[in-house]
N, CA and C atoms as a LAMMPS dump frame, in Angstrom:
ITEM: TIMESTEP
0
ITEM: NUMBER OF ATOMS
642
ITEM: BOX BOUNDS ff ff ff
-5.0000000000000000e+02 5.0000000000000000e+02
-5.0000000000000000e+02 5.0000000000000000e+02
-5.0000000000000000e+02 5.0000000000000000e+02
ITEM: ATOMS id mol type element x y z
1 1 1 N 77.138 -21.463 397.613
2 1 2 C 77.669 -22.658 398.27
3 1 3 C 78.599 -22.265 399.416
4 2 1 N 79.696 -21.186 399.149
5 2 2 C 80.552 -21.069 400.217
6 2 3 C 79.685 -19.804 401.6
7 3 1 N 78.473 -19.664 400.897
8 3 2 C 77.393 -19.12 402.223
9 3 3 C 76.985 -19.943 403.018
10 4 1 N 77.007 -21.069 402.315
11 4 2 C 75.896 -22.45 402.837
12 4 3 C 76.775 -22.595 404.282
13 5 1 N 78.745 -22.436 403.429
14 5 2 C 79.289 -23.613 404.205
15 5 3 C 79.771 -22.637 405.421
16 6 1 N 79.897 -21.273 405.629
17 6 2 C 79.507 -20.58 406.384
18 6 3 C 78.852 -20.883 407.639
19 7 1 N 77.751 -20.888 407.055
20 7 2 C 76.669 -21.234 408.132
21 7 3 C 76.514 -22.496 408.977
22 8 1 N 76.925 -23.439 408.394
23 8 2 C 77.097 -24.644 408.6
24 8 3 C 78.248 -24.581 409.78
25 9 1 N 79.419 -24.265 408.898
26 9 2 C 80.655 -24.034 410.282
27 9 3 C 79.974 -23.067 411.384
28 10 1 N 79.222 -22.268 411.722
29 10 2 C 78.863 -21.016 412.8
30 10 3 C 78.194 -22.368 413.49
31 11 1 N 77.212 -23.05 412.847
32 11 2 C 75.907 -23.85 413.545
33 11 3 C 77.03 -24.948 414.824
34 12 1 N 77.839 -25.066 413.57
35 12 2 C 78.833 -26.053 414.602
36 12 3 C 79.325 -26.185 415.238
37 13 1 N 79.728 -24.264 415.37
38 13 2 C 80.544 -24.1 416.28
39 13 3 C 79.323 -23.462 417.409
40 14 1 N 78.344 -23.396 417.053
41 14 2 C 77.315 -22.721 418.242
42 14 3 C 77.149 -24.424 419.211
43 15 1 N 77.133 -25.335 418.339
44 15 2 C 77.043 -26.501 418.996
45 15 3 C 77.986 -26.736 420.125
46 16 1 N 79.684 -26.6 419.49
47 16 2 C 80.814 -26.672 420.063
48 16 3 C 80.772 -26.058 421.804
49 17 1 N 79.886 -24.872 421.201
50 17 2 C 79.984 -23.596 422.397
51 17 3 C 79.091 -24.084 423.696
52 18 1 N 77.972 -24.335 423.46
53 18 2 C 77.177 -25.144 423.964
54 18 3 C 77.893 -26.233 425.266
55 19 1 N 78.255 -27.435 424.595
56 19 2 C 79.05 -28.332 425.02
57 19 3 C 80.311 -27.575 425.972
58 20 1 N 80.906 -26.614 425.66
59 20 2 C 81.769 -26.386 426.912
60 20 3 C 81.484 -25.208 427.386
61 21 1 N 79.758 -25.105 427.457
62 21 2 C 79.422 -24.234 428.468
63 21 3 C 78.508 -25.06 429.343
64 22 1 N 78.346 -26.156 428.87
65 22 2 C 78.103 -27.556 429.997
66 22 3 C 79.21 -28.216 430.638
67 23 1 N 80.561 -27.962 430.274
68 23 2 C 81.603 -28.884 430.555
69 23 3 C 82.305 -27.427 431.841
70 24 1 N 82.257 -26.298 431.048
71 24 2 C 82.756 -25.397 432.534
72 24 3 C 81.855 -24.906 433.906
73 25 1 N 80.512 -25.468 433.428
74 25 2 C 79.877 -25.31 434.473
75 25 3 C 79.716 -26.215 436.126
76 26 1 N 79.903 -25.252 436.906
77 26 2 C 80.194 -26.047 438.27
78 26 3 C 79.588 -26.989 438.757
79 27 1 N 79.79 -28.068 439.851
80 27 2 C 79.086 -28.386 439.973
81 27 3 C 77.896 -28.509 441.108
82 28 1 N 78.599 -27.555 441.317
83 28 2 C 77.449 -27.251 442.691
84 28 3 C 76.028 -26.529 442.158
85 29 1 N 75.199 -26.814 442.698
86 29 2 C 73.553 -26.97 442.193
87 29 3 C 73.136 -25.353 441.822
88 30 1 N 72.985 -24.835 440.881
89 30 2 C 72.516 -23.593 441.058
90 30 3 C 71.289 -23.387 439.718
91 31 1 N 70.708 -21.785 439.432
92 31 2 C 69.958 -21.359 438.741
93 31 3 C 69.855 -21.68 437.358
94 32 1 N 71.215 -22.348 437.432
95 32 2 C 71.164 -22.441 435.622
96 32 3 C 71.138 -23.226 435.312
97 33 1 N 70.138 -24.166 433.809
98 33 2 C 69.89 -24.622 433.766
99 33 3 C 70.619 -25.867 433.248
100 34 1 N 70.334 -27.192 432.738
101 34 2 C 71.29 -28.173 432.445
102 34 3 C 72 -28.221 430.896
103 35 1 N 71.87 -27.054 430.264
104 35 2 C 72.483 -26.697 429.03
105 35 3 C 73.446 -25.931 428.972
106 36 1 N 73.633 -24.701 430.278
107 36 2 C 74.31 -24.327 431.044
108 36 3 C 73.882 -22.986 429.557
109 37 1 N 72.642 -22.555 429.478
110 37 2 C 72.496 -21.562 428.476
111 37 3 C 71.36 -20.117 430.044
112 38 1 N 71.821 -19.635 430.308
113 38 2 C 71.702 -18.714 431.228
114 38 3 C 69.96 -18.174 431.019
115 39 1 N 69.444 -18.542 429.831
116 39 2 C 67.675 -17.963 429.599
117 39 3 C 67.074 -19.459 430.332
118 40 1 N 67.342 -20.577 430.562
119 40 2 C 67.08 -21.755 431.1
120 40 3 C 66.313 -20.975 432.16
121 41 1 N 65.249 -21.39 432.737
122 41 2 C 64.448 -21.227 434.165
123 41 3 C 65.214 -22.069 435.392
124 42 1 N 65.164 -21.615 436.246
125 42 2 C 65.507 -21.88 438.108
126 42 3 C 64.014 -22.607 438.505
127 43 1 N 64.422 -22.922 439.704
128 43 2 C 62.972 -23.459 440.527
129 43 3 C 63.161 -22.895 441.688
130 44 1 N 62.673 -22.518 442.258
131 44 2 C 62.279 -22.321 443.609
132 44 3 C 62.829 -23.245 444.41
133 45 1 N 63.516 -23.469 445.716
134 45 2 C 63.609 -24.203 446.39
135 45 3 C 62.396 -24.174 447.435
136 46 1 N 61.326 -24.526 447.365
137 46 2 C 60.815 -23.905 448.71
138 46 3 C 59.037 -24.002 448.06
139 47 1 N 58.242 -24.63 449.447
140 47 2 C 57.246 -25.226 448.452
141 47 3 C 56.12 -24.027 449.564
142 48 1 N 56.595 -23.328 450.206
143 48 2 C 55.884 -21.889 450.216
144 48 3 C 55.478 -21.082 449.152
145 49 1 N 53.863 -20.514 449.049
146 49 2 C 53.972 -20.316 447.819
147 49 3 C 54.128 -18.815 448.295
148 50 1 N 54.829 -18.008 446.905
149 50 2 C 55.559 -17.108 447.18
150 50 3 C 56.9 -16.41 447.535
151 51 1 N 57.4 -17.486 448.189
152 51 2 C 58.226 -17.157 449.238
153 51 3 C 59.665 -17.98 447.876
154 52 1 N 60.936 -17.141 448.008
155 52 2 C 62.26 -17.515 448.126
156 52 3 C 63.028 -17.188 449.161
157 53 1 N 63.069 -18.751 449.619
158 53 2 C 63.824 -19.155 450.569
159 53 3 C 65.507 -18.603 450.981
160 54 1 N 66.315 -18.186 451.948
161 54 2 C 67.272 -18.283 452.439
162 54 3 C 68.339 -19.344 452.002
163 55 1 N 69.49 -19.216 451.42
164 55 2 C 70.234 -19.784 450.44
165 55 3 C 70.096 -19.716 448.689
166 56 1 N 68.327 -19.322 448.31
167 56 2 C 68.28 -19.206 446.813
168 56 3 C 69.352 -18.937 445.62
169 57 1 N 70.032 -19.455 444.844
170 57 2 C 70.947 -18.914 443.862
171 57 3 C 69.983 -18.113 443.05
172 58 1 N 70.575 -17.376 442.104
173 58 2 C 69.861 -16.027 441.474
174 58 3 C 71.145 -16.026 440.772
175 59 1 N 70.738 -16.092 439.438
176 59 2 C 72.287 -15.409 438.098
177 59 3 C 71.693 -14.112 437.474
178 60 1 N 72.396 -12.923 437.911
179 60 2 C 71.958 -11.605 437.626
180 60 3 C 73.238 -11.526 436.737
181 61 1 N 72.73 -9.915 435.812
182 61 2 C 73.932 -9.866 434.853
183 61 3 C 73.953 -8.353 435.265
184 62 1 N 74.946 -8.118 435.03
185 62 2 C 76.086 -6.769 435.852
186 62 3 C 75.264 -5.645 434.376
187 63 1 N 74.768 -4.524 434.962
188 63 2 C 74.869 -3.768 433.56
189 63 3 C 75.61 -2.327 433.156
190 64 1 N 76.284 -2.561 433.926
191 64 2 C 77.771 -1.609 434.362
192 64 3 C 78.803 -2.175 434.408
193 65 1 N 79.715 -1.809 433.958
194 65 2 C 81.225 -2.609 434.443
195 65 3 C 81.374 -2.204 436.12
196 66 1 N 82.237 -2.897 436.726
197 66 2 C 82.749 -2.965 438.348
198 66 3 C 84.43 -2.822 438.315
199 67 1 N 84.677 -2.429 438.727
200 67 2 C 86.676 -2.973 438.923
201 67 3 C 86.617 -1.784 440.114
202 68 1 N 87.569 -2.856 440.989
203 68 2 C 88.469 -2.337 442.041
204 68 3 C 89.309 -1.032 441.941
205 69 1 N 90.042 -0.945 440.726
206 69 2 C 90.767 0.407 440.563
207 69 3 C 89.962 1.154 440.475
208 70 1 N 88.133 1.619 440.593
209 70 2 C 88.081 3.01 440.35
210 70 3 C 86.541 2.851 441.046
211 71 1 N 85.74 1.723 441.516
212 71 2 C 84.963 1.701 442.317
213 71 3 C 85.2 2.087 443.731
214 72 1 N 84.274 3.096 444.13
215 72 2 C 84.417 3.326 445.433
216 72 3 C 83.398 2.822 446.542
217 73 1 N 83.55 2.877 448.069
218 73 2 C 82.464 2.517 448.949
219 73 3 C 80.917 3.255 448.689
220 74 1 N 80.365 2.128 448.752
221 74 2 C 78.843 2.722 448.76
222 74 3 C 78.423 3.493 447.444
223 75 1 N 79.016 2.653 446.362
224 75 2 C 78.844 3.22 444.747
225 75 3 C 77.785 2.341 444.549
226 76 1 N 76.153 2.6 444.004
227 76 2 C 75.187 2.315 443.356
228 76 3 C 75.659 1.548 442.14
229 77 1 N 75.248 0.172 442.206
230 77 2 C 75.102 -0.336 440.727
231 77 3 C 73.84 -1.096 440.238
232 78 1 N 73.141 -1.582 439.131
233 78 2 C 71.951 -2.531 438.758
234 78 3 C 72.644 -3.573 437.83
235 79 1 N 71.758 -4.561 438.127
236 79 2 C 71.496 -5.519 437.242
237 79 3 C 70.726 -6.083 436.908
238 80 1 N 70.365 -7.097 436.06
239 80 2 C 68.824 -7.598 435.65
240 80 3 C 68.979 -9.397 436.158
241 81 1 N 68.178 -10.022 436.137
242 81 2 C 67.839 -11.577 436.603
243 81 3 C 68.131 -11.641 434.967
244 82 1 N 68.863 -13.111 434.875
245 82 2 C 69.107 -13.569 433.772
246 82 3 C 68.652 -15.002 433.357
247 83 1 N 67.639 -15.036 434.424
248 83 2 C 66.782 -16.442 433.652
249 83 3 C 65.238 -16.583 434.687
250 84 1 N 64.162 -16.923 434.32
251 84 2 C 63.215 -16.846 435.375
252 84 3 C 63.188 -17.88 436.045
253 85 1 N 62.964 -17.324 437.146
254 85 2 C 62.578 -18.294 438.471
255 85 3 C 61.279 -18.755 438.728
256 86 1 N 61.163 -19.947 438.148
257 86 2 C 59.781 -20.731 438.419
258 86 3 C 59.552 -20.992 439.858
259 87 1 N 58.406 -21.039 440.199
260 87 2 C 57.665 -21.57 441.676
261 87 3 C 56.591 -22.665 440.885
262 88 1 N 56.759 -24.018 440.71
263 88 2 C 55.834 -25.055 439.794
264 88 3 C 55.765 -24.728 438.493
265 89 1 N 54.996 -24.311 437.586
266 89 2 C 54.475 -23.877 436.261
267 89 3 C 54.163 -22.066 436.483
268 90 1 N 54.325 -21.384 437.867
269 90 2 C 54.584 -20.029 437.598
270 90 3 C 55.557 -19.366 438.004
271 91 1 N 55.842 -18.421 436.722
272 91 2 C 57.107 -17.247 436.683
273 91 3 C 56.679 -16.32 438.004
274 92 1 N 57.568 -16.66 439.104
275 92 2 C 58.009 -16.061 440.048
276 92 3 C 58.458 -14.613 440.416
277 93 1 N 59.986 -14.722 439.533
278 93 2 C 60.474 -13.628 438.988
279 93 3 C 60.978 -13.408 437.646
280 94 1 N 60.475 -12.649 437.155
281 94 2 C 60.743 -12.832 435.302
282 94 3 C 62.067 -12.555 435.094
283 95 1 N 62.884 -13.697 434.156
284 95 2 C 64.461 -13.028 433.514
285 95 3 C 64.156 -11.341 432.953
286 96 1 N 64.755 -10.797 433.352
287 96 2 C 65.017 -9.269 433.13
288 96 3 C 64.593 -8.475 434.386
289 97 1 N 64.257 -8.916 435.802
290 97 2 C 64.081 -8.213 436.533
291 97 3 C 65.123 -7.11 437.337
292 98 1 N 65.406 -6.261 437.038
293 98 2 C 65.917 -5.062 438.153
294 98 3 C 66.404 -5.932 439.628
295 99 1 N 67.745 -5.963 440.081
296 99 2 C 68.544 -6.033 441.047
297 99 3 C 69.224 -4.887 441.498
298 100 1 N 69.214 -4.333 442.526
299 100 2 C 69.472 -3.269 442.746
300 100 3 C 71.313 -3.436 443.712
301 101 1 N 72.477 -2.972 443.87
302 101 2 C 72.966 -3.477 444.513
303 101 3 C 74.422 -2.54 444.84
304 102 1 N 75.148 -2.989 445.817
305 102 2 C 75.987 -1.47 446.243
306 102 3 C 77.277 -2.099 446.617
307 103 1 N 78.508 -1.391 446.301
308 103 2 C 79.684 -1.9 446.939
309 103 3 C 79.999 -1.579 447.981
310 104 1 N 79.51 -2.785 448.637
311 104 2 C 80.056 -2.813 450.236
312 104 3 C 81.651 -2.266 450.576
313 105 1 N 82.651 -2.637 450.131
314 105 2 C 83.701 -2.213 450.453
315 105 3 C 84.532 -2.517 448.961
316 106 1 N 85.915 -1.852 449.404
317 106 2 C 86.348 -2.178 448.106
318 106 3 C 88.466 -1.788 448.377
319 107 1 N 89.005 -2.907 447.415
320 107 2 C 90.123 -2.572 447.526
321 107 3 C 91.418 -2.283 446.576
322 108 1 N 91.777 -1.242 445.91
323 108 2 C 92.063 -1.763 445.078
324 108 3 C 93.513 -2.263 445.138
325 109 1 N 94.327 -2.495 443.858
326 109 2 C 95.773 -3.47 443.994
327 109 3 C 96.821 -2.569 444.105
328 110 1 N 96.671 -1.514 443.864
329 110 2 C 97.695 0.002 444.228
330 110 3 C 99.37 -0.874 444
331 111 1 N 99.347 -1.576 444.214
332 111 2 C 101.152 -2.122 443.714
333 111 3 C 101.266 -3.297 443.727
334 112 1 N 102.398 -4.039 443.314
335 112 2 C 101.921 -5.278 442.892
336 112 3 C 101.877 -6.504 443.733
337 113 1 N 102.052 -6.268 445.258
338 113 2 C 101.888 -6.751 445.945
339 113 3 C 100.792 -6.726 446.761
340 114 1 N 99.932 -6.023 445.965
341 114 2 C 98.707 -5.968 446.984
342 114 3 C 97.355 -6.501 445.787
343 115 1 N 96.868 -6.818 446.801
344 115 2 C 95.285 -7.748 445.444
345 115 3 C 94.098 -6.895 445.796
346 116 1 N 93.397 -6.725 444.266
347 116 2 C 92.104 -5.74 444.175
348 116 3 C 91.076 -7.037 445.038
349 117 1 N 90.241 -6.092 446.04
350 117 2 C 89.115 -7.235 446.298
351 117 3 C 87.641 -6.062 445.979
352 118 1 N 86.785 -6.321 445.735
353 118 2 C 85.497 -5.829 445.509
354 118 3 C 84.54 -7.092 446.487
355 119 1 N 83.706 -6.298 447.579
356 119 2 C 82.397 -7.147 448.163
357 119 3 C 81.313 -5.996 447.472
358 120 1 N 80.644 -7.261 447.119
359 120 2 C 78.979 -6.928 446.526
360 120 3 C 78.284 -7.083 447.342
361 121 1 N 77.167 -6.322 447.874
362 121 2 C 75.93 -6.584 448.661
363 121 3 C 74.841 -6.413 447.875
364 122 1 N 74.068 -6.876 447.418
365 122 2 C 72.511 -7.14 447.03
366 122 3 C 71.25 -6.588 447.611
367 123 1 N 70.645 -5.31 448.215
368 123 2 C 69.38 -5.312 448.526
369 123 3 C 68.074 -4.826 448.036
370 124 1 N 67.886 -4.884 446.951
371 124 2 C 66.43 -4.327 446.538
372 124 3 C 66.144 -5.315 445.047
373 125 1 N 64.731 -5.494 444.305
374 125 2 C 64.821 -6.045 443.465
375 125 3 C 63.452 -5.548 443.25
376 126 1 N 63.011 -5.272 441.695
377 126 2 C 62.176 -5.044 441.318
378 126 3 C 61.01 -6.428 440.47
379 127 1 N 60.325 -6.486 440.845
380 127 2 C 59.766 -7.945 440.015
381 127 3 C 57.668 -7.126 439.701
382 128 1 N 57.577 -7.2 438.029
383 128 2 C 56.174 -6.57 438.029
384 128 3 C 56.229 -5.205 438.43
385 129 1 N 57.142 -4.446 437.939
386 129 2 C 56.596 -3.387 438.546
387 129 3 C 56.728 -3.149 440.402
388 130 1 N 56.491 -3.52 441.219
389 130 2 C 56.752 -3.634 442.417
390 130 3 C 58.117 -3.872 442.808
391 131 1 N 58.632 -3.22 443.839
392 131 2 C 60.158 -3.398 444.787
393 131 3 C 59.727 -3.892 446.495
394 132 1 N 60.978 -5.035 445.965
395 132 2 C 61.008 -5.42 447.315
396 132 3 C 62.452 -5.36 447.886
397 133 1 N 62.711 -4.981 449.35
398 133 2 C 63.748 -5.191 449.915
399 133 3 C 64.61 -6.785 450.223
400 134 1 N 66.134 -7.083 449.631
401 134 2 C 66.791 -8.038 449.869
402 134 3 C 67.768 -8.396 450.172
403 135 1 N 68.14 -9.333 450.828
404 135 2 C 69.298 -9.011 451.008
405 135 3 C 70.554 -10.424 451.078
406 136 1 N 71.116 -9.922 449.646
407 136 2 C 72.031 -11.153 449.387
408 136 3 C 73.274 -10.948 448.963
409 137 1 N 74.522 -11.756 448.403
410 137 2 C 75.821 -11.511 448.29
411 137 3 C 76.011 -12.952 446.974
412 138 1 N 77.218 -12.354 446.186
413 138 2 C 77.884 -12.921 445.531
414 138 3 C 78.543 -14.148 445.965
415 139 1 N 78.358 -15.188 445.133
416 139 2 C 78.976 -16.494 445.355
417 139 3 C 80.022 -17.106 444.268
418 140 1 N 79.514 -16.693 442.844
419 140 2 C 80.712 -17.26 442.07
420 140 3 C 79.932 -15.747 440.586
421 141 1 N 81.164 -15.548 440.127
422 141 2 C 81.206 -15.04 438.639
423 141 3 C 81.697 -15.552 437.638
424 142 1 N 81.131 -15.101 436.817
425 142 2 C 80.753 -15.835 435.54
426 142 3 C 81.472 -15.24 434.081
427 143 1 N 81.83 -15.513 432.954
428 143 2 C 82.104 -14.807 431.501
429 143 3 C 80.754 -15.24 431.357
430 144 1 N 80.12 -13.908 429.821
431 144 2 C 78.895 -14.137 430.097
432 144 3 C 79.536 -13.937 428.084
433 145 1 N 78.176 -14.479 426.909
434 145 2 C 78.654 -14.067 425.955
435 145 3 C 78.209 -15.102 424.963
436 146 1 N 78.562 -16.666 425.309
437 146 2 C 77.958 -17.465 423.861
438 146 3 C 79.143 -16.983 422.962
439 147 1 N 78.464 -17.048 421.66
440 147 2 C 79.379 -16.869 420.002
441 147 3 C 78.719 -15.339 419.835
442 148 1 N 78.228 -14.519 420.832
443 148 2 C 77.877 -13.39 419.845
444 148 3 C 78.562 -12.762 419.359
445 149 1 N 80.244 -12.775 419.106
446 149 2 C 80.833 -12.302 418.179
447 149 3 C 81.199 -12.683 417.06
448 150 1 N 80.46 -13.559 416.714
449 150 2 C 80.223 -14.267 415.765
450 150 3 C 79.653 -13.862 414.721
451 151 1 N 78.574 -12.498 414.858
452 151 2 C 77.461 -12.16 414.345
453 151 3 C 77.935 -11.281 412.956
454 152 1 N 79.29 -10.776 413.615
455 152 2 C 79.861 -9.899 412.092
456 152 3 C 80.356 -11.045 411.03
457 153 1 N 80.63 -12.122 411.338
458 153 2 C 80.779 -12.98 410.072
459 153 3 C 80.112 -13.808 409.284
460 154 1 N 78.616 -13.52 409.683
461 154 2 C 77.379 -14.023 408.953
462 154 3 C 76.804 -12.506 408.098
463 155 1 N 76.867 -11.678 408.778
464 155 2 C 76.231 -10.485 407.994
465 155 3 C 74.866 -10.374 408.685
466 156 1 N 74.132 -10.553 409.524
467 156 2 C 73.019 -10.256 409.905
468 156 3 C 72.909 -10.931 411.118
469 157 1 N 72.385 -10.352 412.253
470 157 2 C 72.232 -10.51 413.751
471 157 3 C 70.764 -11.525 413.542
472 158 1 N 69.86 -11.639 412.276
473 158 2 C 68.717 -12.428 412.464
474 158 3 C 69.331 -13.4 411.861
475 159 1 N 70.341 -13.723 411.523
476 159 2 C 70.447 -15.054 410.871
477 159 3 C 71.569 -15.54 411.912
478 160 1 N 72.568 -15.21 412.582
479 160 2 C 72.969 -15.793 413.655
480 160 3 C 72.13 -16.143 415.054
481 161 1 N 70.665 -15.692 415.307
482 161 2 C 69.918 -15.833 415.7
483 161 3 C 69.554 -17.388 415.447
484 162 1 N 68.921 -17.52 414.011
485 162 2 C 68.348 -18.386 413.669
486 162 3 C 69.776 -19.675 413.604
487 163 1 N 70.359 -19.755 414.291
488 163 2 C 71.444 -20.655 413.855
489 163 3 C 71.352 -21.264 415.532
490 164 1 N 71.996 -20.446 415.881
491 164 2 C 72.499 -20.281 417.659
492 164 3 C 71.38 -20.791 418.786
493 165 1 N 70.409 -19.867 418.327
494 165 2 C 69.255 -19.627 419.143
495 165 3 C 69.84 -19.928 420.414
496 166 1 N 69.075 -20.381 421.454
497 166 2 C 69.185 -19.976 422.919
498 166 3 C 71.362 -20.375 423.28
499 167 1 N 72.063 -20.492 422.263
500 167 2 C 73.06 -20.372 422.645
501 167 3 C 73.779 -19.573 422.923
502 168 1 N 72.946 -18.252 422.488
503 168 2 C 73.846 -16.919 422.473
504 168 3 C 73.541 -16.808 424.011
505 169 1 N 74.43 -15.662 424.904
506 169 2 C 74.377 -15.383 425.942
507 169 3 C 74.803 -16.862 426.74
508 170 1 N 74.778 -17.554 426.663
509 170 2 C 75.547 -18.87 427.375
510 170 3 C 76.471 -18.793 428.347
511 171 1 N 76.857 -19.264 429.651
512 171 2 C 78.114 -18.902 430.381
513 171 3 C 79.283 -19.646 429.832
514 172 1 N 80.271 -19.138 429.733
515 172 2 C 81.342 -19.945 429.202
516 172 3 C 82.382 -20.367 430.363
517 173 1 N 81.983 -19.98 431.975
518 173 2 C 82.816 -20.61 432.969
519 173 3 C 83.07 -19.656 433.774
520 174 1 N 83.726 -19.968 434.61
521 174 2 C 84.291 -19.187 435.83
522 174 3 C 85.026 -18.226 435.279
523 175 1 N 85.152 -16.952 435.65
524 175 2 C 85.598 -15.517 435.241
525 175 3 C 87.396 -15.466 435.462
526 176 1 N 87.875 -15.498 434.248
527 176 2 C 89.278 -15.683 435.021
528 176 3 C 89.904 -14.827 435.866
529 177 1 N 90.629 -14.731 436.746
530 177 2 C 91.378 -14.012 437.642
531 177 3 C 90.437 -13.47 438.44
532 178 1 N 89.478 -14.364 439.034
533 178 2 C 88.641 -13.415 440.092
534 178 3 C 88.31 -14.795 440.737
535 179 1 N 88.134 -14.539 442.161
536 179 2 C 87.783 -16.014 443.083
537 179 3 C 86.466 -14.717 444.002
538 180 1 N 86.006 -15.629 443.955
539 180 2 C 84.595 -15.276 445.408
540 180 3 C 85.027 -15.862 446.594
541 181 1 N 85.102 -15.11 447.885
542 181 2 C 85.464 -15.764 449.051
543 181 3 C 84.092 -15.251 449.87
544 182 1 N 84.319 -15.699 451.071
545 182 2 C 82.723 -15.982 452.062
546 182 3 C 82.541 -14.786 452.158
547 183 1 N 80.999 -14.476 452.201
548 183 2 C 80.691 -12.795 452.396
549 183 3 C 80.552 -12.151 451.111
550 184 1 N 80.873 -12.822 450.268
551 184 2 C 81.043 -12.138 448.793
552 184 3 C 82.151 -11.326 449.055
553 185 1 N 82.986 -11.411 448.884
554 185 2 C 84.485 -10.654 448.813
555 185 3 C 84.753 -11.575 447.46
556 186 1 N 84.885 -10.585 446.267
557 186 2 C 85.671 -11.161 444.783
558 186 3 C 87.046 -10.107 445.091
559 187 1 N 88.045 -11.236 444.906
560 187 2 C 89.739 -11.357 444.851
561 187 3 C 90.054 -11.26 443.661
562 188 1 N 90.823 -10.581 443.156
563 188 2 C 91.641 -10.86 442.398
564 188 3 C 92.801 -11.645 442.151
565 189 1 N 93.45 -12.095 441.225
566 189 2 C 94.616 -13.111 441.328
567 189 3 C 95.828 -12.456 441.04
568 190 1 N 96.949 -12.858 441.484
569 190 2 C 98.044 -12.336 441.311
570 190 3 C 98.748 -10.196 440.98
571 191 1 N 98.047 -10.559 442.528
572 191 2 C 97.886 -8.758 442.741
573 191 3 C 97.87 -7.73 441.817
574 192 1 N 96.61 -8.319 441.335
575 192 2 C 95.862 -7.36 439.838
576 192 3 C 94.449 -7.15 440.57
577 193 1 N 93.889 -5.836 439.646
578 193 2 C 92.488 -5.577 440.23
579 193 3 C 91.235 -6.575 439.766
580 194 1 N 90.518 -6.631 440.566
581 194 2 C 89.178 -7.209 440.057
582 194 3 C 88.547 -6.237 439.358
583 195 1 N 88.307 -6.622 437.572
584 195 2 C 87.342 -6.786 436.92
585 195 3 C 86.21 -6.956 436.346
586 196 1 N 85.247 -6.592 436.424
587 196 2 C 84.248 -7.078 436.048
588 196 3 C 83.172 -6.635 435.223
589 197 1 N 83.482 -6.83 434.117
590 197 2 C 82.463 -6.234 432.677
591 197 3 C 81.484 -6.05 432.209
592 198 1 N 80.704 -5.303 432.023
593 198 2 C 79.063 -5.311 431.923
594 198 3 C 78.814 -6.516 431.392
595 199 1 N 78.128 -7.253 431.721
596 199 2 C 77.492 -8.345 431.185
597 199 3 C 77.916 -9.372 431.949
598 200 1 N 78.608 -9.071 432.977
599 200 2 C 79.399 -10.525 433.715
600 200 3 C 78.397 -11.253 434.475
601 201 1 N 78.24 -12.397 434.842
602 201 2 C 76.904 -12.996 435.175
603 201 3 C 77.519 -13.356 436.764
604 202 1 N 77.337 -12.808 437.971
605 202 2 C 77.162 -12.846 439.133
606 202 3 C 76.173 -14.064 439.83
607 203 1 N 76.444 -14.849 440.3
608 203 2 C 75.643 -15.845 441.098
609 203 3 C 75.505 -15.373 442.466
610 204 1 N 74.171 -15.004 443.156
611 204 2 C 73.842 -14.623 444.009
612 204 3 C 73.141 -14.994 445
613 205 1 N 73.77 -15.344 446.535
614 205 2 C 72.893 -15.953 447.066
615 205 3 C 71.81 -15.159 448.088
616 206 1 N 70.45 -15.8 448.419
617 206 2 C 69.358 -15.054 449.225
618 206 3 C 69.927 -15.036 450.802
619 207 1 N 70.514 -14.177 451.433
620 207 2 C 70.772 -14.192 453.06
621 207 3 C 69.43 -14.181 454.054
622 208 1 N 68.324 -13.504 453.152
623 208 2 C 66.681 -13.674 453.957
624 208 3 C 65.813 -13.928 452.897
625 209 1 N 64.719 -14.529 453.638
626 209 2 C 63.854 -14.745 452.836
627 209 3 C 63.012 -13.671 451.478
628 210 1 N 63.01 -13.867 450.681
629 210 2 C 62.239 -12.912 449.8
630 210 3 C 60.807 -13.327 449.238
631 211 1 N 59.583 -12.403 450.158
632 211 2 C 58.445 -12.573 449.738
633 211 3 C 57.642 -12.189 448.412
634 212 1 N 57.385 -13.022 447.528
635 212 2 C 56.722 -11.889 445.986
636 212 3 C 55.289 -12.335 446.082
637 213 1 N 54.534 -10.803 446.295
638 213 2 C 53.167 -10.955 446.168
639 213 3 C 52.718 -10.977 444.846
640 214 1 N 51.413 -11.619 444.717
641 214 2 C 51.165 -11.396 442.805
642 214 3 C 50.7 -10.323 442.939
């Protein structure tokens, strides 16, 4: 009985989680979907077939940590697409695709009057096996995460599965102490370094068009 009631409280609170990962989500129009659960599919803006258009949002997930105190210029990083991008009824670019991407510049907070900034630049992406050249920048970051720490107080990762389902991985809101300014320049707040944790979910916009052949 007190397993039952366990489970019951996790389900509720996967519900809970849910709900204010719809309530912190922005409202400006982007990739993710209206549950605000990050595996949700995108659409295409753009009735070219093939083609993503100039402005596209894209929510990639970081698979490296980033911070200002110890990133340097022109440091290599990847990430993967974190939900697929439909063009009508076909997968475009599949969630898990390879983003390839480099720190443009970088600053860190060296004393406490000075603020960490990190710019991201975006150019390569792998989709099928095939790479294409791209070229885009950061617009807003994300906490990335759901209840998956949740999972040690059920006793099994398949049964918080079966509870949660597409709630795990969920955005839970804007990344605290980090602002995106034009160009993708992420700030830090109150002359501390920018942060940013493997798994942090990056919103990315297309600066040129990106062609995907089948």
């Amino acid at each position: 009985m007190k397993t039952l009631r366990t489970m019951a409280g996790i389900a509720a609170l996967a519900v809970c989680t849910g709900c204010a990962a719809m309530n912190n989500e922005p409202a400006t129009p982007g990739p993710v979907g209206t549950t605000g659960n990050v595996s949700d599919p995108a659409q295409v803006n753009s009735s070219e077939q093939g083609v993503v258009p100039v402005g596209q949002l894209l929510d990639v997930r970081l698979q490296t940590a980033l911070s200002s105190a110890t990133a340097t210029a022109e440091q290599r990083f990847e990430a993967t697409t974190a939900a697929d991008l439909m063009q009508g009824d076909r997968v475009l670019v599949p969630a898990g695709s390879l983003v390839r991407g480099v720190v443009s510049s970088v600053d860190s907070a060296g004393r406490v009057d000075r603020t960490g900034r990190l710019t991201l630049a975006f150019d390569e992406i792998r989709v099928n096996g095939r790479e294409y050249p791209m070229r885009a920048h950061a617009t807003q970051v994300f906490e990335s995460g759901g209840i998956r720490e949740e999972g040690a107080k059920v006793g099994t990762a398949g049964a918080v599965g079966a509870i949660v389902g597409g709630i795990i991985g969920g955005l839970r809101g804007a990344l605290l102490g980090a602002v995106v300014g034009s160009g993708g320049v992420i700030a830090a707040t109150e002359g501390k370094d920018v942060e940013l944790p493997a798994g942090t979910i990056v919103r990315i916009r297309l600066d040129t068009p990106l062609e995907i052949r089948r």
